[in-house]
N, C-alpha and C positions, 0 to 999 in steps of 0.2 A: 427596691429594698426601702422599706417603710424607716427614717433616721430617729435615731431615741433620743430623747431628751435625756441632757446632763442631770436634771432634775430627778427623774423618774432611775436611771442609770444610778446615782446614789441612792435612793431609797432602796433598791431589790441589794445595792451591797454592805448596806444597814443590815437589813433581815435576813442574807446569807451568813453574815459573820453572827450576828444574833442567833441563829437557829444554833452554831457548832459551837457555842455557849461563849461568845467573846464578847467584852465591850465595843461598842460601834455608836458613833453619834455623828449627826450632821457638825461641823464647827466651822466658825469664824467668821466674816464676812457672808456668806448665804445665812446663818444665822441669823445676823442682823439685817441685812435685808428685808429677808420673810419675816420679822417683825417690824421693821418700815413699811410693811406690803409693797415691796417692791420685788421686781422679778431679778434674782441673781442674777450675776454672768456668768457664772462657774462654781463651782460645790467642791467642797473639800471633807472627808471624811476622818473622823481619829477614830484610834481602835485602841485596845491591846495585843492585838494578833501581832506577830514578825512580821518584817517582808517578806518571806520564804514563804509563811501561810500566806499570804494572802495571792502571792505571785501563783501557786498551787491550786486555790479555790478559781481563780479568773485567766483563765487561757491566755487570754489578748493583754494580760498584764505585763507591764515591763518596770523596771527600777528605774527611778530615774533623777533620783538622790540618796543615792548608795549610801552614804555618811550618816544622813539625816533620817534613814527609815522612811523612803517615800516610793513611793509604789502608782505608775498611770496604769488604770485603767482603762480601756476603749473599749467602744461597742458600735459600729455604726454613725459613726462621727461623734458619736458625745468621749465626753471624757473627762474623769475624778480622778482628783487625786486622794490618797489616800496614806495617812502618813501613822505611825506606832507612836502612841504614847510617848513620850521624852523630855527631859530635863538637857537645860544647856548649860555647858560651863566654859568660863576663862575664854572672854572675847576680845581676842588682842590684834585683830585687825578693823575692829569697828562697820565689820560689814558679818564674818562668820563666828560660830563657836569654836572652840580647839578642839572641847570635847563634849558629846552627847553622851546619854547614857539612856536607853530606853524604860519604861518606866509601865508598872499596872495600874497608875493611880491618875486620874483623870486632873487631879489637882496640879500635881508637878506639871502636867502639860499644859494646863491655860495658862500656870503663871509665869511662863516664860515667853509669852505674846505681850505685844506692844498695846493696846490701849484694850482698856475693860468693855467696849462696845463689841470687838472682836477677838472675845473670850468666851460667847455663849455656846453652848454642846444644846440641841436639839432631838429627840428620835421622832423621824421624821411620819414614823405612825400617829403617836398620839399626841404629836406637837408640845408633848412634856418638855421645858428648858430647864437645863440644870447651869444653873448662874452662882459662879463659884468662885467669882473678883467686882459683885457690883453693879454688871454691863445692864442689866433691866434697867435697873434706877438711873443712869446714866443716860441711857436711849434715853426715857421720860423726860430726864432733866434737858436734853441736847446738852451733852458734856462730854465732850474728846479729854479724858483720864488717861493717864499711865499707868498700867500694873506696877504696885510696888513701889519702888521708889522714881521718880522720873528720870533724873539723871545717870542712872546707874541704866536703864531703859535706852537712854539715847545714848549713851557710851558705849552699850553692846553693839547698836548698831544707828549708825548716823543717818542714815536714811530714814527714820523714822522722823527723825525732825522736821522734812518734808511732809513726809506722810501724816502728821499729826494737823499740818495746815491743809495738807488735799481732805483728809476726812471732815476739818470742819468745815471747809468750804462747798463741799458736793451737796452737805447736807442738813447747812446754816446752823450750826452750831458750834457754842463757845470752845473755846479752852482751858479746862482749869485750872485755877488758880495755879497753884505747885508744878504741875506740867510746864506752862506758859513760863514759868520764872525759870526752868530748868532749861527750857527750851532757847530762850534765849541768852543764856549762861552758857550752852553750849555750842549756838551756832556755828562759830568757828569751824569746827571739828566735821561740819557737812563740806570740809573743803579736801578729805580727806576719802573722798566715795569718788567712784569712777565717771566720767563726764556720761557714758550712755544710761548711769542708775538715773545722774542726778535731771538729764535730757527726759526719760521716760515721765519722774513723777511732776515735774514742772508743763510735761505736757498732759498730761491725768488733770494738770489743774487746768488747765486752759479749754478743756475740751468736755468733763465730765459734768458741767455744772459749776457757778457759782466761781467764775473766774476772776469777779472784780475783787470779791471776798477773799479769795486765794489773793492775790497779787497785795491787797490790803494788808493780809496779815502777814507776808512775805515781807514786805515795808515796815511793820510796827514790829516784828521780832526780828529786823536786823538780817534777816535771812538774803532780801534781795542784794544788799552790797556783797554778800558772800557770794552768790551767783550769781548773777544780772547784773553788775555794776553799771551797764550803760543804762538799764534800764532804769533804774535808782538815780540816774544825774538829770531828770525829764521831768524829777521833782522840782518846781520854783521857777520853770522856764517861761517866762511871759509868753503868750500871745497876743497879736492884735485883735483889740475886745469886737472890730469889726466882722471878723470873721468866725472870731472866735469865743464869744462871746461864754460860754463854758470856761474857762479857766485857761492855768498851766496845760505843758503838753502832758504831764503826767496825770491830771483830770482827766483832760480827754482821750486818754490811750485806755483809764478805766472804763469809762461811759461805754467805749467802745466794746470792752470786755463785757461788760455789761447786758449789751446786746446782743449777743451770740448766741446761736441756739443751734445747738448739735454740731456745731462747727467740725470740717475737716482738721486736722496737726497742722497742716498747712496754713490755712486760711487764717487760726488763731494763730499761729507765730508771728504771719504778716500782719494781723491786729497789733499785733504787741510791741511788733519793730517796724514798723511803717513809718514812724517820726525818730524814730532813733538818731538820727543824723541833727535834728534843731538844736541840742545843747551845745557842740562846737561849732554849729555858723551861726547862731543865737549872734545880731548885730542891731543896733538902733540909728538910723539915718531915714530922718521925717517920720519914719513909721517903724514901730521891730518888723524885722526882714529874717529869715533864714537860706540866701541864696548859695544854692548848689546841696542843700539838704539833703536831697534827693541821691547824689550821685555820693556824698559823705555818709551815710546810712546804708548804703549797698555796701561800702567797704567795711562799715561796720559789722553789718550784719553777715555778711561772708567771713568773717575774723569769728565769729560770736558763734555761729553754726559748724563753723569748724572745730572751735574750740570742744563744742557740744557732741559731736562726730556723728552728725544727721547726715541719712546718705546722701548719695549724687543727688540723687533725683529732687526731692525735697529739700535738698536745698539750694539748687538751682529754680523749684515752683518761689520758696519764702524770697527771694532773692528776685527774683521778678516781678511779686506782688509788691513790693518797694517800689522797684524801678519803674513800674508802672503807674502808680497811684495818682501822680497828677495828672497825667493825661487826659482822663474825661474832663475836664478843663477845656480841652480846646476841640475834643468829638465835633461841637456843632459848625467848628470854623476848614476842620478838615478833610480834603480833598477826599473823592469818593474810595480811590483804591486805597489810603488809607484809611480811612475808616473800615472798610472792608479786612484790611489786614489785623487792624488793631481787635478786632470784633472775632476774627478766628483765631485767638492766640488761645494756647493750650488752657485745657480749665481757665475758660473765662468767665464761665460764673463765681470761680472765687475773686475775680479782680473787681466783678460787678455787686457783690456783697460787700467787701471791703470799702469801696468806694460809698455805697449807700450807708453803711455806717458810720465810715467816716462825716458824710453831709450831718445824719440825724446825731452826730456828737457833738456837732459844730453850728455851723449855720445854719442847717435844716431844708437847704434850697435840695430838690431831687430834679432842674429842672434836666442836666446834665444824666441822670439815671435813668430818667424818663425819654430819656433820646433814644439811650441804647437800648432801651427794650423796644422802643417802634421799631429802628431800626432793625434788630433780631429778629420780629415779627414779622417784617414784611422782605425779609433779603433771605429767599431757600437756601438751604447747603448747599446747593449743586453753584450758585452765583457768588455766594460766598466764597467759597472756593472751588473755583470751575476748575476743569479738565486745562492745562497748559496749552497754548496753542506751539508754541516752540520748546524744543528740548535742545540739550548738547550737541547730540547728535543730527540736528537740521541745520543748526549753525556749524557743522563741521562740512557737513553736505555743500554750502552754500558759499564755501571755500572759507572760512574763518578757523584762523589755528584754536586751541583749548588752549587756555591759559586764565591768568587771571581776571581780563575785560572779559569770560562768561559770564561770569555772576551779572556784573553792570547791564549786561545786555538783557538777559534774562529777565530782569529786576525793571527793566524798563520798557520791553516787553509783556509782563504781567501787567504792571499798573496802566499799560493803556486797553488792556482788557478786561481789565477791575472799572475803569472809566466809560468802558462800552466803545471805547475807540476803534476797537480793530474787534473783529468776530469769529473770520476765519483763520487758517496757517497759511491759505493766502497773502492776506491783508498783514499777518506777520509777520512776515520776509519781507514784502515791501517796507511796514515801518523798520524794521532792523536795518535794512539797504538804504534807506533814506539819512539814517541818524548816525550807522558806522559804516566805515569805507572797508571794505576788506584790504587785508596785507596785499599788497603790491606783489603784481607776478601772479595770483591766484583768480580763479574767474569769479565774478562777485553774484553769479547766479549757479544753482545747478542744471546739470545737462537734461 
């Protein structure tokens, strides 16, 4: 089955609702887009049609903002949403309306969107835009505007306060004037959104583009003490110019952001909290020193992630990209099973991007990056991590109770196989028998 494009999928429900004489426009964000010539992520359609109608003309349709007049469409993996015309009113939780009210007038519905750039309606035939808050002159200008009043815009809904920095930052454009003065007038009040909104859009800015500029302006409108506060105390913190010759840690956690290109969620968080830890062991003795950073930064950043409510999994990856970061520091001095082990740790090309951006924000040596890639080069999967020569179960054979000294054996076991010491499961019983005594009363070989 041939999969449709979300693109083409909204065009045929243009000209469906068209044909039974309704209004139908492309809107919002794919708008603007397709006038950046940039290729959408997702298409969103207004009408005047009901849910009812539209749920009726599209089989595969389903509701799926009953409140809001929102209607998904699917078709073979794509999928539009498509929402009725409507006016908001009396937003007294700063996140939703109390009350909508559906509406035939295409005007009531752009101006109750957040910035003039993502208020343009399209028909995706004749590429006609109907611009009915400004948004053309604004694309031209690069100007992230408010509809209407600003503050009254961020007070509906606090999230947009974020979202007014993600837009200009994806897309290196200002903020206007009145917006910006509203915006930071109401920072505060982004402390009032739930930790996964406010996790989603601060990760939209890390990873969509343009993350020094997001984080920049996070800093200059007061936003990052409301979210990030650790990340905000990384401002002013010396380095030593030896190493660090770039600046404060908070320069060079931008530089870094800076660098990123198409980054994982992951890999940009560990950009961003990798040094988190320097401004409470921040010390001066012969030299500024930050010792134990490393392991004061994990706890941070496990506090900070949680708070955020990133699942398990990432944030156990952002959480080891920390814990790991200095290590290629001593790659070229470490023992071969180690290096073998450190080399196969889960997504280790995000610890290996990290690392190299780290050098090219700082000192610029790669000679430590350039190690691990021979080394990757010339060490197979299969010797990187080989097949076990012993298990649990050969140590239980060989008369050793299970308990806790498995692991230690195990572990010591592998790394003289990661060394090339032993080869066979031969050769690994005898080193086992050489190094541990079995429990007394049991035969220290099997039969």
């Amino acid at each position: 089955m041939t999969r449709t494009s979300a693109g083409n999928l909204a065009r045929r429900i243009v000209a469906s609702l068209r044909a039974r004489g309704f209004q139908a426009w492309l809107v919002g964000g794919c708008v603007r887009d397709l006038l950046l010539g940039l290729e959408p992520a997702d298409y969103d359609v207004a009408t005047d049609a009901r849910p009812e109608t539209v749920q009726a003309l599209f089989p595969d349709a389903r509701l799926v903002g009953a409140h809001f007049g929102v209607v998904l469409v699917s078709e073979n993996g794509a999928e539009v949403e498509v929402a009725t015309f409507r006016s908001d009113h009396a937003y007294r939780d700063g996140r939703r309306p109390d009350e909508v009210r559906y509406e035939t007038d295409p005007r009531e519905d752009v101006r109750r969107r957040d910035f003039t750039i993502n208020a343009l309606l399209m028909d995706p035939e004749t590429g006609e835009v109907a611009d009915l808050v400004g948004g053309r002159r604004d694309l031209a200008a690069g100007l992230i505007r408010a509809i209407g009043d600003p503050g009254t815009r961020f007070r509906e809904d606090h999230l947009r306060l974020l979202r007014a920095v993600r837009f200009a930052a994806r897309f290196g454009f200002a903020i206007e004037g009145s917006t910006l003065e509203a915006l930071r007038r109401e920072r505060a009040s982004i402390r009032g959104i739930s930790a996964e909104r406010i996790r989603g859009e601060l990760t939209r800015i890390l990873t969509e583009g343009g993350a020094r500029r997001g984080f920049e302006l996070l800093n200059e409108t007061g936003l990052l003490d409301e979210v990030l506060p650790e990340a905000a105390a990384t401002k002013g913190v010396a380095q030593p110019p030896e190493f660090h010759p770039e600046g404060d840690v908070w320069i060079h956690t931008l530089l870094m952001l800076e660098a990123l290109r198409n980054p994982t969620a992951t890999l940009a968080w560990g950009v961003l909290l990798h040094d988190i830890g320097k401004p409470p062991t921040f010390r001066v003795q012969e030299r500024i020193r930050f010792d134990g950073h490393v392991e004061a930064g994990g706890k941070m950043a496990a506090e900070i992630l949680a708070r955020l409510r990133f699942s398990t999994g990432d944030a156990r990856q952002i959480e080891a990209l920390i814990a790991h970061h200095l290590r290629f520091k001593d790659l070229p001095r470490m023992r071969e099973s180690k290096v073998k082990r450190f080399l196969r740790m889960d997504r280790f090309e995000e610890h290996l991007e990290l690392h190299r951006l780290d050098c090219l924000s700082s000192h610029r040596n790669l000679e430590n990056y350039e190690f691990a890639l021979r080394k990757l080069a010339e060490t197979p999967a299969e010797v990187l991590k080989p097949r076990r020569l012993l298990t649990g179960h050969d140590l239980i054979r060989m008369g050793y109770q299970p308990g806790p000294a498995f692991a230690r054996i195990l572990a010591e076991a592998e790394d003289a196989q990661l060394e090339s010491a032993i080869r066979t499961p031969e050769q690994a019983a005898e080193f086992v028998r050489a190094r541990f005594a079995p429990p007394e009363g049991l035969p220290s070989r099997s039969a």
